[in-house]
C-alpha positions in Angstrom: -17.2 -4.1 11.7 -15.7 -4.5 15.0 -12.1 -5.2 13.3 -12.2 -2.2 11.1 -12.6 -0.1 14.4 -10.0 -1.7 16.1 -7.2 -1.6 13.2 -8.5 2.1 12.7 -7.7 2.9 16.7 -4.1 0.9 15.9 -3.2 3.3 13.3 -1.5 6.2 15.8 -1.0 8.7 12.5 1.7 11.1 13.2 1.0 15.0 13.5 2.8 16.3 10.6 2.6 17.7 6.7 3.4 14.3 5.4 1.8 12.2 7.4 2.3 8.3 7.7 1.4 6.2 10.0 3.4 3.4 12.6 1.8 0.7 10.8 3.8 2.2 7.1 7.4 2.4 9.1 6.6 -0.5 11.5 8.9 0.7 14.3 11.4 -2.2 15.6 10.4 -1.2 19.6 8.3 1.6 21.2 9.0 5.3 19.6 9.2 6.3 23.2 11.7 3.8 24.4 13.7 4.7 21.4 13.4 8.9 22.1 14.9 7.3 25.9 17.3 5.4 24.1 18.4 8.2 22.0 18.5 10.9 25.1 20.6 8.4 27.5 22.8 6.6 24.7 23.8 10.0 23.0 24.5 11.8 26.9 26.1 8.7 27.9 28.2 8.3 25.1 29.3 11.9 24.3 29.4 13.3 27.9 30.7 10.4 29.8 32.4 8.1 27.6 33.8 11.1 25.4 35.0 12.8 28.4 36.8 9.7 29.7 38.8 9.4 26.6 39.3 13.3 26.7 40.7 12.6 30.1 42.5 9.8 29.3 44.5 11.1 26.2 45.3 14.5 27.7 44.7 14.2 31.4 43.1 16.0 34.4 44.3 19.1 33.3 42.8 19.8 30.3 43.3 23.8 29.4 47.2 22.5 29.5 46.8 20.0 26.8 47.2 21.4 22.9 44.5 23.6 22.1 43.8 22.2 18.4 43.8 18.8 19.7 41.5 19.2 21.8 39.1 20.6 19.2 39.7 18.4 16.8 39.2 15.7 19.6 35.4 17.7 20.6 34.4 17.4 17.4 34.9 13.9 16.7 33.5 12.9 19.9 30.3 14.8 18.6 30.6 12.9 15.5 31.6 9.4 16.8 28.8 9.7 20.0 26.1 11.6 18.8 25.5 12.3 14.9 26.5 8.6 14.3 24.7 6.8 17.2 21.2 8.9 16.0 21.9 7.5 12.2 22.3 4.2 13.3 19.4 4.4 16.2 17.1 5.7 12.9 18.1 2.5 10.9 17.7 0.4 13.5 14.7 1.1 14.8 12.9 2.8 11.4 14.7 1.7 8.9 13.4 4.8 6.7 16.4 7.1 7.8 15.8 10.2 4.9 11.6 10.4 5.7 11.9 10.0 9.8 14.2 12.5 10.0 13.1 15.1 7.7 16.0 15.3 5.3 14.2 17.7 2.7 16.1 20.7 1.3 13.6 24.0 2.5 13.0 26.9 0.6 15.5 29.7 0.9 11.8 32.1 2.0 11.3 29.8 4.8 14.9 29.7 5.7 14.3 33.5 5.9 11.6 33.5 8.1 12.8 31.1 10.5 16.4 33.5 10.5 14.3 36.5 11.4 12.5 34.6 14.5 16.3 33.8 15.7 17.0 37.7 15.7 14.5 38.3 17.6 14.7 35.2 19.8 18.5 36.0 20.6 18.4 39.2 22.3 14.9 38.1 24.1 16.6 35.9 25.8 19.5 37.9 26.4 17.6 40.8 28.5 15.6 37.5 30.2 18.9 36.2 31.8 19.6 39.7 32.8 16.4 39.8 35.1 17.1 36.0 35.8 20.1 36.7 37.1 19.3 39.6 39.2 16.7 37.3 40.6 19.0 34.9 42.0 21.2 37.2 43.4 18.5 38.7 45.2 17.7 35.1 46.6 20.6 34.1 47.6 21.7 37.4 49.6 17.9 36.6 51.4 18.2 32.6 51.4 21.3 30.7 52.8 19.9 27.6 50.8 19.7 29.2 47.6 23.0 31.3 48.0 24.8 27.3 48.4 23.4 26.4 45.3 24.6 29.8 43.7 27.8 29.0 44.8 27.9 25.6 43.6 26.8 26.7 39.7 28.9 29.2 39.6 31.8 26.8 39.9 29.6 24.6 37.6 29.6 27.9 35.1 33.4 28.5 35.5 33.9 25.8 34.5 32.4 25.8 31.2 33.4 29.5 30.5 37.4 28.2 30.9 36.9 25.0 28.4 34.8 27.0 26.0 36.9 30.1 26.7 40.1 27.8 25.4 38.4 26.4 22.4 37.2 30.0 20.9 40.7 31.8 21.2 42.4 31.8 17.6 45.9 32.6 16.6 45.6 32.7 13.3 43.0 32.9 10.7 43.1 28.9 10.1 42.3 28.2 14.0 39.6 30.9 13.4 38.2 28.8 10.6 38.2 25.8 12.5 36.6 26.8 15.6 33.6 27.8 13.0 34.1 24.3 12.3 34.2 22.9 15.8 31.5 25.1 17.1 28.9 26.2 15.2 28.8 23.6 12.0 29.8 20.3 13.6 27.2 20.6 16.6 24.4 22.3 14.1 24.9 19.1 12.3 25.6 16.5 15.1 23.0 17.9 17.6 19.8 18.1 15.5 20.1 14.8 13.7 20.1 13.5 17.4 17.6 15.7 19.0 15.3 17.0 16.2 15.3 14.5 13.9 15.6 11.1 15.6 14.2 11.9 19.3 11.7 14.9 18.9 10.7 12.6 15.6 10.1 9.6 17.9 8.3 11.7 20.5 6.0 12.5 17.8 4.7 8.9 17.1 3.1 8.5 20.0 2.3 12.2 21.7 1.3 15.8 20.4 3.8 17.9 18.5 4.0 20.5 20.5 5.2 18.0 23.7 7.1 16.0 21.9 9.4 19.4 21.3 9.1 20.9 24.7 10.1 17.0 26.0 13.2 17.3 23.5 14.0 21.3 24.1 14.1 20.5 28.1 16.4 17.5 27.2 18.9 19.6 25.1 19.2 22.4 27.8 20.0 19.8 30.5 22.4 18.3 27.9 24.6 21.6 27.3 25.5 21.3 31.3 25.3 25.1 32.0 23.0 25.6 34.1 22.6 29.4 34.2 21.4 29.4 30.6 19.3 26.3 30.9 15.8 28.0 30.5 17.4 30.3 27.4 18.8 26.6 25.7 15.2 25.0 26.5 13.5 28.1 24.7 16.2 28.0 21.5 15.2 24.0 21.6 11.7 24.7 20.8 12.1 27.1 18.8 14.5 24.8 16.8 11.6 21.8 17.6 9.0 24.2 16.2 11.1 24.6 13.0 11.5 21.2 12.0 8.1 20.1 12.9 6.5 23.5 10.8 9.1 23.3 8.0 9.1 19.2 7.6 13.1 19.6 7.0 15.6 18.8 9.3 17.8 21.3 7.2 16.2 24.3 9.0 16.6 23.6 12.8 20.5 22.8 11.4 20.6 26.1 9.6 19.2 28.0 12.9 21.9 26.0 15.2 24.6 27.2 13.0 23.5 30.5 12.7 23.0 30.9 16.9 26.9 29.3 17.2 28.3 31.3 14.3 27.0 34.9 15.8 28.4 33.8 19.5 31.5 32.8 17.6 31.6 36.4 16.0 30.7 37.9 19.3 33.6 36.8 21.1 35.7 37.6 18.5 35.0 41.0 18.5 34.0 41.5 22.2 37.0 39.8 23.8 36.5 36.2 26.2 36.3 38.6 29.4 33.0 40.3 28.5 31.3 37.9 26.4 31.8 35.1 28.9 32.1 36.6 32.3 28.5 36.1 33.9 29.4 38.2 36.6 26.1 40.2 37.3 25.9 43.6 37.1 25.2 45.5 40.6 23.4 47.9 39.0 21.3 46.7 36.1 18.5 48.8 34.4 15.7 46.2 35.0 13.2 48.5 34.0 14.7 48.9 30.4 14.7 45.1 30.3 11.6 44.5 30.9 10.6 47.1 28.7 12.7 45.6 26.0 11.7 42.1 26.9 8.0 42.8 26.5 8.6 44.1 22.6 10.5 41.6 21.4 8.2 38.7 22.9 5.2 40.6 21.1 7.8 40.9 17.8 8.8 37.6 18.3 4.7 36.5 18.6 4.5 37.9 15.4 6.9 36.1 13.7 5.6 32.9 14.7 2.3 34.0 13.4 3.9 34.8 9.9 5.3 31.0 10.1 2.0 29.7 10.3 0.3 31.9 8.2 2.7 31.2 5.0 2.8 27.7 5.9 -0.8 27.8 6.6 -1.7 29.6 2.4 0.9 26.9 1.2 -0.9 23.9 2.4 -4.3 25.3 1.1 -2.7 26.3 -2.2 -1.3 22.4 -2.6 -4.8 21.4 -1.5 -6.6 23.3 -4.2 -4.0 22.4 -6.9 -5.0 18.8 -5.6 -8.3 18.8 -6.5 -9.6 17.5 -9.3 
């Protein structure tokens, strides 16, 4: 009796549609160590070792090097050091590659669904970085403490805005193709098979869902390196983490990527690199409409969610009832 209870409490099942248990996959080390192993090898690889190769092929000054090169080089570092390593991680440590990360083709209704929480989700957390950033401004003109650490991310931010700024400036319609290529498919593809699927998937062996995709969101905003749109790259990650847990399909979180990268990509190509990336704040901003706005599309954007659940909710009690005998 007493051996029945304990190989019950060894069973840790995993909190999903299709659920299997440790003892099925029999794990080659701790899920946990291998989330940890996934979050430093894949930042280590593609941020340090990637970005000493970058260096070392084109040198210190990088917006002088050959623009096409260098996006041909980004997006083999994200396959090489980050798509690859979270294959190989998988087979290593799980050995089932397609059922630990979730490759199942979705429906095209839940690919719909999921699409309209993104439209709503986008300009959310557009209007948030508008009050965000009149917040720090504030702060810093009050705190001399907080105004050096503006200072500091700012240069962080420029940064960023001059390498991405280089990549997303086409001179002909080919380099407009492959910029699509470079930064909205590649990443889409590279990024969630890393962070959904192998890490948030590991995370979920041993702790609640919903942890195991905050743990992973707060991983990927910290990952991206810009800090002034860290809290709006946590939120996207759980939203993305929320997909592929509700829809069991790696495919959607990819889809949701792409689409987020794709409409930044047409953004700046209608807008212009001076508008679209400048993060200089506005003096002046209406915070009052922002709030306003803010508060309506986090009640839309509550209501999405609950349509999510609610059709994934009927479809789990219709395969229940067709299951019965």
């Amino acid at each position: 009796m007493n051996e029945d209870l304990d190989q019950k409490e060894e069973v840790k099942p995993i909190y999903q549609f299709d659920e299997f248990s440790l003892n099925e996959i029999k794990p080659a080390i701790s899920p946990i160590a291998a989330a940890f192993i996934g979050l430093i090898g894949g930042l280590f690889l593609y941020q340090f070792v990637g970005g000493m190769i970058t260096l070392l092929i084109f040198g210190l000054k990088i917006e002088n090097a050959p623009v096409n090169s260098v996006r041909l080089m980004t997006m083999a570092a994200q396959v090489l050091f980050i798509l690859l390593p979270a294959l190989l991680f998988t087979k290593w440590f799980y050995v089932d590659v397609t059922r630990v990360l979730r490759v199942k083709i979705p429906k095209i209704k839940e690919l719909s669904l999921f699409t309209l929480g993104i439209i709503v989700l986008t300009p959310l957390l557009e209007n948030y970085i508008v009050i965000q950033t009149w917040c720090i401004n504030q702060l810093a003109l009050h705190f001399h403490l907080i105004n050096v650490i503006k200072s500091f991310l700012d240069k962080l931010s420029d940064y960023v805005e001059t390498t991405y700024g280089n990549l997303l400036k086409p001179n002909s319609y080919i380099e407009g193709v492959l910029i699509i290529l470079v930064v909205a498919i590649v990443p889409a593809l590279c990024e969630e098979t890393m962070f959904r699927g192998f890490i948030q998937r590991s995370f979920e062996f041993r702790m609640k869902p919903f942890w195991a995709a905050l743990i992973t969101a707060v991983f990927f905003g910290i990952y991206h390196f810009n800090p002034y749109d860290l809290i709006p790259l946590i939120a996207l990650g759980f939203y993305f983490g929320f997909a592929s847990y509700t829809s069991n399909s790696i495919v959607v979180p990819m889809f949701l990527h792409f689409l987020n990268n794709f409409a930044a990509i047409m953004m700046y190509f209608v807008i212009g690199d001076k508008k679209l990336l400048d993060n200089t704040p506005d003096p002046n901003p209406d915070l009052k409409s922002a709030f306003v706005i803010l508060f309506i599309l986090l009640i839309l954007f509550i209501g999405v969610i609950y349509l999510i659940k609610r059709f994934y909710s009927q479809n789990k009690m219709r395969n229940d009832y067709a299951g019965m005998p």
